[in-house]
C-alpha positions in Angstrom: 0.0 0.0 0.0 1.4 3.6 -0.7 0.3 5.6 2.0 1.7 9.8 2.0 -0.2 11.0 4.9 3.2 12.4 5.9 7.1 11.9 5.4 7.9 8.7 8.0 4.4 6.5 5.8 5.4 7.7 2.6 8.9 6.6 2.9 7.7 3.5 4.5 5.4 2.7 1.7 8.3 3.3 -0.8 11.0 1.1 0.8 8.0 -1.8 1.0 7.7 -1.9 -2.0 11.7 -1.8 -3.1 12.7 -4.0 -0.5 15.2 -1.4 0.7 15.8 0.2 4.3 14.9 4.2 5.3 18.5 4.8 6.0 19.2 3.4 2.3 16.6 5.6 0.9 17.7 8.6 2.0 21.0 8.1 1.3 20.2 7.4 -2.5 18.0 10.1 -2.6 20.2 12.5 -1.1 22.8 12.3 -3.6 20.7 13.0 -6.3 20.6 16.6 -7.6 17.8 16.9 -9.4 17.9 20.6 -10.0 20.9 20.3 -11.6 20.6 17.2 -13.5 17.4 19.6 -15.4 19.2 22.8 -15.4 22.1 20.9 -17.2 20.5 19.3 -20.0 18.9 16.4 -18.3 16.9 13.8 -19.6 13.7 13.9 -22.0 11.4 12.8 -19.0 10.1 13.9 -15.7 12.2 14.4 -12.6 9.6 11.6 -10.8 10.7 9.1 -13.9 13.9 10.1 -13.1 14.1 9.3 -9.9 12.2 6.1 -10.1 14.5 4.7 -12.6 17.5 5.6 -9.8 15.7 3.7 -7.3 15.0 0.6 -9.9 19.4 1.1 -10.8 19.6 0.2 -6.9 17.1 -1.6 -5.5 15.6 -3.2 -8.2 12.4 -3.5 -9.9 9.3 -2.5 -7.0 6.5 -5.3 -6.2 3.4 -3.3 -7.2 1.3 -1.6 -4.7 -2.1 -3.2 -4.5 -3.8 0.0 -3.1 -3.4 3.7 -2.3 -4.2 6.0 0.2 -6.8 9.2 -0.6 -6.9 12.0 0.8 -9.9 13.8 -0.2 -10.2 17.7 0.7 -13.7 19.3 1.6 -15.4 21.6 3.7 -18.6 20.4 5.6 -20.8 20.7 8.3 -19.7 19.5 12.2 -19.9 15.8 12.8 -20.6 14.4 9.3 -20.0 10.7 9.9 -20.1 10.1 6.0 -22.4 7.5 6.6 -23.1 7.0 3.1 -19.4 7.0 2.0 -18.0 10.1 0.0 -21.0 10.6 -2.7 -19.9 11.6 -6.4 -21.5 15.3 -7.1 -24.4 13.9 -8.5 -25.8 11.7 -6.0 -24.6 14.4 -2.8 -26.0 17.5 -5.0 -29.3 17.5 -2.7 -27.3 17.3 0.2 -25.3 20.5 -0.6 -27.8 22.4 -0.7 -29.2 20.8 2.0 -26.3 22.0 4.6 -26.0 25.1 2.5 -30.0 26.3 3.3 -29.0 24.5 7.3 -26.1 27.8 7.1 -28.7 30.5 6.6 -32.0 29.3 7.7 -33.8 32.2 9.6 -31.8 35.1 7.2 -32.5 36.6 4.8 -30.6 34.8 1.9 -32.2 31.6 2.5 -35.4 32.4 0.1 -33.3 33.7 -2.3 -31.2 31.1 -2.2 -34.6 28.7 -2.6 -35.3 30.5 -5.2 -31.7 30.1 -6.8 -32.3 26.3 -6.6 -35.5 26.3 -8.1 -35.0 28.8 -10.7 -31.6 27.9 -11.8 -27.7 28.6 -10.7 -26.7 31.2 -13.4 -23.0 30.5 -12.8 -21.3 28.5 -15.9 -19.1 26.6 -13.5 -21.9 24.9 -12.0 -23.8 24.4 -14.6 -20.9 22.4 -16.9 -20.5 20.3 -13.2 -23.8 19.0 -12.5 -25.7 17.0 -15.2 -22.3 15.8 -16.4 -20.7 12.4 -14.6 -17.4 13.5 -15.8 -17.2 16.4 -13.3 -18.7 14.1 -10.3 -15.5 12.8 -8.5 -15.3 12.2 -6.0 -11.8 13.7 -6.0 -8.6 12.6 -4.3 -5.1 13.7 -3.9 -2.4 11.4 -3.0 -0.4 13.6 -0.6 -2.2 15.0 2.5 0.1 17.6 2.9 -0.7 19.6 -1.0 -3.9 20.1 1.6 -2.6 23.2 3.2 -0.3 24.4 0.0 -3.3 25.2 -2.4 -2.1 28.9 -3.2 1.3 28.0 -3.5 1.3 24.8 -5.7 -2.2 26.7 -7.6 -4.9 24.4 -6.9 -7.9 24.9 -5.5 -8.4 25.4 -1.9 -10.9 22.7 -1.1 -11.0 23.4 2.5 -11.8 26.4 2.1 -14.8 25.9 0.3 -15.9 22.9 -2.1 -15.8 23.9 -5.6 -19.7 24.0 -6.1 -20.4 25.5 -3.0 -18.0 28.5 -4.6 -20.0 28.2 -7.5 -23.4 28.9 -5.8 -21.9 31.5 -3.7 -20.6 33.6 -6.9 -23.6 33.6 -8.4 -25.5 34.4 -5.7 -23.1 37.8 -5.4 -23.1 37.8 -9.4 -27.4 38.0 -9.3 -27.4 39.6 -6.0 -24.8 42.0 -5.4 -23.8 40.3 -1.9 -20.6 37.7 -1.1 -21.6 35.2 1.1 -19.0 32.9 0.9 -17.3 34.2 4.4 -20.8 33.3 5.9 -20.6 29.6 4.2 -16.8 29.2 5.5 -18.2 30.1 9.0 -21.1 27.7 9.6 -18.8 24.7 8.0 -15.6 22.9 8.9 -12.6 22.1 6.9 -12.2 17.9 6.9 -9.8 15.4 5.1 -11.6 12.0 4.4 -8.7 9.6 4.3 -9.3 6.4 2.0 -8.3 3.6 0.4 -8.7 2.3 -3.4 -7.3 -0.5 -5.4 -4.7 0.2 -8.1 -3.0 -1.3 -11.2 0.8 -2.2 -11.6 2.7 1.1 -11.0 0.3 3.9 -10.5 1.5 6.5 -7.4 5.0 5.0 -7.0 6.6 8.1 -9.0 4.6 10.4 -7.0 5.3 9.0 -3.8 9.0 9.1 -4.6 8.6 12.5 -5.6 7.2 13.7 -2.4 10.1 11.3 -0.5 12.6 13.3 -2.1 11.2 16.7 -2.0 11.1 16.5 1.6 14.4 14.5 2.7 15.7 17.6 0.8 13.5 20.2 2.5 12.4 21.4 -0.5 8.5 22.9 -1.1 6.3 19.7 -2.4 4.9 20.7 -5.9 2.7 19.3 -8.5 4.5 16.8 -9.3 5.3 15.3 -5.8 1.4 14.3 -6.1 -1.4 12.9 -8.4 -4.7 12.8 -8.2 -7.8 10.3 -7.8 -11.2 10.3 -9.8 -13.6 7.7 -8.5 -15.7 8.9 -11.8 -19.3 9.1 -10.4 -19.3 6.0 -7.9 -19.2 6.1 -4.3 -16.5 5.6 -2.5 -17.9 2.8 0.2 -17.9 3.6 4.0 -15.7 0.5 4.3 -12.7 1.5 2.7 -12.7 5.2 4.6 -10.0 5.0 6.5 -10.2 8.1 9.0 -12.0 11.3 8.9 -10.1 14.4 10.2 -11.6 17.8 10.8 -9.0 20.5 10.5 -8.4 23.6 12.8 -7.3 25.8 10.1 -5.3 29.3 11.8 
């Protein structure tokens, strides 16, 4: 299992599955300048390929993970047990709105917001996401830590807010001239869902070597030190959550 909910599983998960010791890895890793090798030429592939060929030219080939950790990034009300697993957009849309009308019951957005529902969301955003499976997720990243880099690495901050719940918010400000996105932030919780899912031969070794390395190095993790996960519109069952972790954010 490759498992990058911090530096001491991740390396872990990456001497399992070469067969090699921490003290090994380091030291291989350390002696790799990957900034230079690039800045010099290098070769015509990744720095994760790279580095996973260097590992293979000393440990050998790696048995193949048979499943990953998840880490999927949301914000949601206190003390959602997730009882139904993590629901793809289309089956948890309801719910959404659900915990969004739960926010601002008793003020006055919450008819407009009714309204909004019933009407239509004029945002574009939202309406490419919802009647398409192909935007349902859920969504996954394989590092916890890209978590609390969002601005930095440039993705979305999905503890901030959920990407539709930013959707709804903007047009509400679009159609009604008032944010109330710091109001949404307020009433939820930030929360990591951490997961587990079969894989196939290779998938999330370079990655998790990526993030080794960038660490064991102090260096910032980056895109590339992570990968994604698309469950691509089915649930992801109760019984392979692994932990769920709300997040005091400063």
């Amino acid at each position: 299992m490759i498992d990058c909910e911090n530096l001491e599983s991740a390396i872990r998960s990456v001497c399992d599955l070469f067969s090699c010791s921490a003290a090994d890895l380091r030291l291989q890793l350390k002696q790799i300048e990957i900034d230079r090798i690039y800045r010099e030429g290098g070769p015509d592939y990744p720095p994760d390929e790279f580095l996973y060929r260097e590992l293979i030219s000393s440990f050998g080939k790696p048995v193949y993970p048979k499943s990953i950790c998840w880490f999927h990034l949301t914000r949601t009300y206190p003390g959602n047990d997730f009882n139904e697993g993590i629901l793809p957009l289309g089956m948890a849309l309801e719910s959404i709105w659900d915990m969004i009308f739960r926010a601002f019951e008793l003020t006055e957005h919450y008819d407009r917001l009714l309204s909004m529902k019933t009407q239509g969301v004029g945002n574009e955003l939202y309406q490419l996401k919802v009647p398409d499976p192909f935007h349902w997720g859920p969504f996954a990243m394989l590092v916890k830590d890209v978590a609390f880099r969002a601005h930095r690495i440039g993705n979305h901050d999905y503890l901030k807010l959920p990407e539709i719940v930013e959707d709804i918010c903007n047009c509400y400000l679009k159609k009604f001239g008032v944010s109330i996105h710091s109001d949404i932030e307020k009433a939820l919780v930030p929360c990591i869902i951490k997961f587990k899912a079969d894989t196939e031969r290779d998938f999330g070794i370079r990655p998790a070597i990526y993030y080794v390395y960038k660490c064991i190095n102090e260096e910032p993790v980056s895109q590339g030190s992570n990968t994604c996960f698309d469950a691509k519109g089915k649930v992801i069952p109760l019984g392979d959550i692994i932990k769920i972790e709300y997040i005091e954010m400063p």
